[in-house]
C-alpha positions in Angstrom: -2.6 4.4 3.5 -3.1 0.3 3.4 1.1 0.2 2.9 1.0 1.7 6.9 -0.6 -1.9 7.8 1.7 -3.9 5.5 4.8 -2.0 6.9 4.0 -2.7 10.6 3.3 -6.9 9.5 7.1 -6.7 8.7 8.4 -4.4 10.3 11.1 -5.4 12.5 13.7 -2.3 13.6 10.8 0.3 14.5 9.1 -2.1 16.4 12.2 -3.0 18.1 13.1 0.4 19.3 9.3 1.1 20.1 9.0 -2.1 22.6 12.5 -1.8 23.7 11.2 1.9 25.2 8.0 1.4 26.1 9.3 -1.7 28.2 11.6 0.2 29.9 9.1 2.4 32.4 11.7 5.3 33.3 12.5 5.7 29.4 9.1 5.8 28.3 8.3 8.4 30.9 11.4 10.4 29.8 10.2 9.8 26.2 6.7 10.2 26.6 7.4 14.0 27.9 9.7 15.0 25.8 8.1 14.3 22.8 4.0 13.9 23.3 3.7 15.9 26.7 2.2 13.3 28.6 3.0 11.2 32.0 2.9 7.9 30.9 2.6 6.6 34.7 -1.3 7.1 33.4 -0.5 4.0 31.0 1.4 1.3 33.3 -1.5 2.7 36.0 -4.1 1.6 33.5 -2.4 -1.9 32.9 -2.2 -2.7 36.6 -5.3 -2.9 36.9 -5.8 -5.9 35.1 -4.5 -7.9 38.3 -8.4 -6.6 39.6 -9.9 -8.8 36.4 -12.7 -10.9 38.2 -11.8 -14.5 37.8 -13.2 -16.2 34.9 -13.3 -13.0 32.6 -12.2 -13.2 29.2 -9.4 -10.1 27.9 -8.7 -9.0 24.4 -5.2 -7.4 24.1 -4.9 -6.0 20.2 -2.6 -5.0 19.5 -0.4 -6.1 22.2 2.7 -5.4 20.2 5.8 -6.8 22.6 3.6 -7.5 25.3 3.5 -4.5 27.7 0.6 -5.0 28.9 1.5 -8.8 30.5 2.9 -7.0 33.1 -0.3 -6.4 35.0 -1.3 -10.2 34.7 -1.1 -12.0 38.0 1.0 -15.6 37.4 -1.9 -18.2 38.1 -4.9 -15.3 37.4 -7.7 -16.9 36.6 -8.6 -15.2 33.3 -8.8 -16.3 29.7 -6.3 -14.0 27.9 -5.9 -13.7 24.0 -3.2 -11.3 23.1 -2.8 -10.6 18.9 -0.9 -8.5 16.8 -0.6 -8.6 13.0 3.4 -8.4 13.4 4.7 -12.0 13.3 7.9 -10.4 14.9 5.7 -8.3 17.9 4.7 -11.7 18.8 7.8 -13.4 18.8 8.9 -10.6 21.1 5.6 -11.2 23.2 6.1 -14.9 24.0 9.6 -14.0 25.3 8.2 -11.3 27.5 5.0 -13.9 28.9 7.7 -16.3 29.3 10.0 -13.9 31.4 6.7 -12.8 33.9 5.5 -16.7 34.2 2.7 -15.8 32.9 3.7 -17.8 29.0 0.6 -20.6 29.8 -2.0 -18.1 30.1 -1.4 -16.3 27.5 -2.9 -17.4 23.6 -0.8 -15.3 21.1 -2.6 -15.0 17.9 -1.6 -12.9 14.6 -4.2 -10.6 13.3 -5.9 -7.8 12.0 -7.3 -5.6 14.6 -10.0 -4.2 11.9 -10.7 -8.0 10.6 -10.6 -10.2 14.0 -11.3 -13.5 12.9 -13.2 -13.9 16.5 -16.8 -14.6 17.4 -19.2 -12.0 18.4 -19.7 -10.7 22.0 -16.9 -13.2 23.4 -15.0 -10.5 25.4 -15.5 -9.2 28.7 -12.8 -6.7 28.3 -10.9 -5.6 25.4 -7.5 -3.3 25.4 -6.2 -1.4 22.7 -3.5 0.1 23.6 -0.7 2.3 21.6 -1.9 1.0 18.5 -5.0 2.7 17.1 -2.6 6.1 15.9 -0.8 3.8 13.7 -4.0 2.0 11.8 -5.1 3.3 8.2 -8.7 3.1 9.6 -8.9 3.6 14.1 -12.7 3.4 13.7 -13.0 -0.1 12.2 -10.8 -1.0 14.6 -13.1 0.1 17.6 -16.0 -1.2 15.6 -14.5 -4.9 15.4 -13.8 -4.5 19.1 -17.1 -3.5 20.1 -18.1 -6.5 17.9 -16.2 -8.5 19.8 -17.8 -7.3 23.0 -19.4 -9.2 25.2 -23.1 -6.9 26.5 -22.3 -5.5 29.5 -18.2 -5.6 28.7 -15.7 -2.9 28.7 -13.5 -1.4 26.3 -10.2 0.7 27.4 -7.1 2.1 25.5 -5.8 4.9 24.1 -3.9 6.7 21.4 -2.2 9.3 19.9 -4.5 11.9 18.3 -3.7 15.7 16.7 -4.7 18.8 17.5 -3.0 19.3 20.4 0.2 21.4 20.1 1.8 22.7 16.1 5.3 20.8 17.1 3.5 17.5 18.0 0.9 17.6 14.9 3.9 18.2 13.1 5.6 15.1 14.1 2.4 13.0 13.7 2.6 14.4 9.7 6.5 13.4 9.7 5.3 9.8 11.0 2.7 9.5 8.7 4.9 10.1 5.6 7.5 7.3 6.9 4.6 4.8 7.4 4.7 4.7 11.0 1.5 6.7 11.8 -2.1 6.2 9.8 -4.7 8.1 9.9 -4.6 9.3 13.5 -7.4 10.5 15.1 -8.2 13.7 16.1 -8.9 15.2 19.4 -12.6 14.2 20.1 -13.3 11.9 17.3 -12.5 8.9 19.7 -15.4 9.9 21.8 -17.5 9.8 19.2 -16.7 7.1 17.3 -17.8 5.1 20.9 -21.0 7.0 20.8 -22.2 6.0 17.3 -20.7 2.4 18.0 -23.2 2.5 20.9 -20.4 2.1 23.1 -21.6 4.5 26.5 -18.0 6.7 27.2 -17.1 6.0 31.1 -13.8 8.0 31.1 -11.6 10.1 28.2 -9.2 12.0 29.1 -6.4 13.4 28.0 -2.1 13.7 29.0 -0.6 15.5 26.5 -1.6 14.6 23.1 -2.2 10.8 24.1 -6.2 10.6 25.1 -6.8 7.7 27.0 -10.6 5.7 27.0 -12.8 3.8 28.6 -16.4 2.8 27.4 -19.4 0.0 28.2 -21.5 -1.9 26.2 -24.6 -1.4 27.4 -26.4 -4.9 28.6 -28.8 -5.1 25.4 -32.5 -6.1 26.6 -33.6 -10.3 26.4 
């Protein structure tokens, strides 16, 4: 399923519609319902807390696709934030929404591969992966290079769509997968587990609907 990863680098009308809803909060809430079952207040919750970020922290936003998550950015925060995506057009779309929140000079866009981050090791304090893993030929290579990318002591927080949570919406996840929009979406529990044999130590997954959402720690590793 490598063509899923190649459709969303030029992909430009699906990603369109996707950031033009999740942008909009009272249409994603309306769409997150109707068709996944969940309240996605628990997602733009999860991105305000970003304005808590202590000062001097460095963020990972992969991928950030049109750059919902800028809203929880504070104009003049003082954080290091590197937001990538391997959609030239996402980006495009994300400088336009960091210019719109003054927030454009804190923000370094970067393309790339969220399974092949072309970043050093443990140079994170906090990585988000939000919206994004569902669609990825491979989620757990994803999580891996994250936790790579993991700073000792750093956290890790997203969430995605998995099955096994309702016939209808399993059955949409296997129509979105044979258009190239879905990967290999997890299933419900693997996430938690792929953070355990990562070494990752699970703070928080839950679940709203059939989006389960995450938060882990890498443990401080001994001197």
């Amino acid at each position: 399923m490598a063509d899923v990863t190649d459709k969303w680098r030029s992909e430009r009308l699906a990603a369109a519609l996707y950031d033009a809803g999740v942008e909009r909060e009272r249409v994603a809430r309306v769409a997150g319902l109707a068709i996944w079952g969940t309240d996605t207040r628990r997602l733009f919750g999860e991105i305000a807390r970003l304005a808590e970020t202590p000062a001097g922290s460095s963020i990972l936003d992969v991928p950030c696709g049109g750059g919902v998550a800028f809203r929880g950015l504070r104009p003049g925060q003082d954080v290091r934030y590197v937001a990538a995506d391997i959609s030239p057009y996402m980006l495009q779309r994300a400088r336009g929404q960091a210019r719109r929140r003054g927030v454009e000079d804190q923000i370094e866009l970067v393309e790339a591969d969220i399974t092949a981050l072309e970043l050093p090791d443990a140079s994170f304090d906090l990585c988000l992966t939000y919206n994004g893993l569902h669609c990825l030929p491979d989620p757990r290579a994803a999580l891996a290079e994250l936790t790579r990318v993991l700073k000792p002591g750093g956290t890790l927080r997203g969430n995605s769509c998995v099955t096994g949570h309702g016939r209808r919406k399993d059955a949409l996840i296997a129509i979105y997968r044979r258009a190239r929009v879905f990967g290999n979406t997890p299933q419900a529990g693997e996430i938690e587990a792929w953070l355990l044999e990562l070494g990752l130590e699970p703070v928080t997954v839950e679940r709203s609907g059939s989006i389960e959402f995450f938060q882990a720690r890498l443990p401080t590793r001994p001197a």
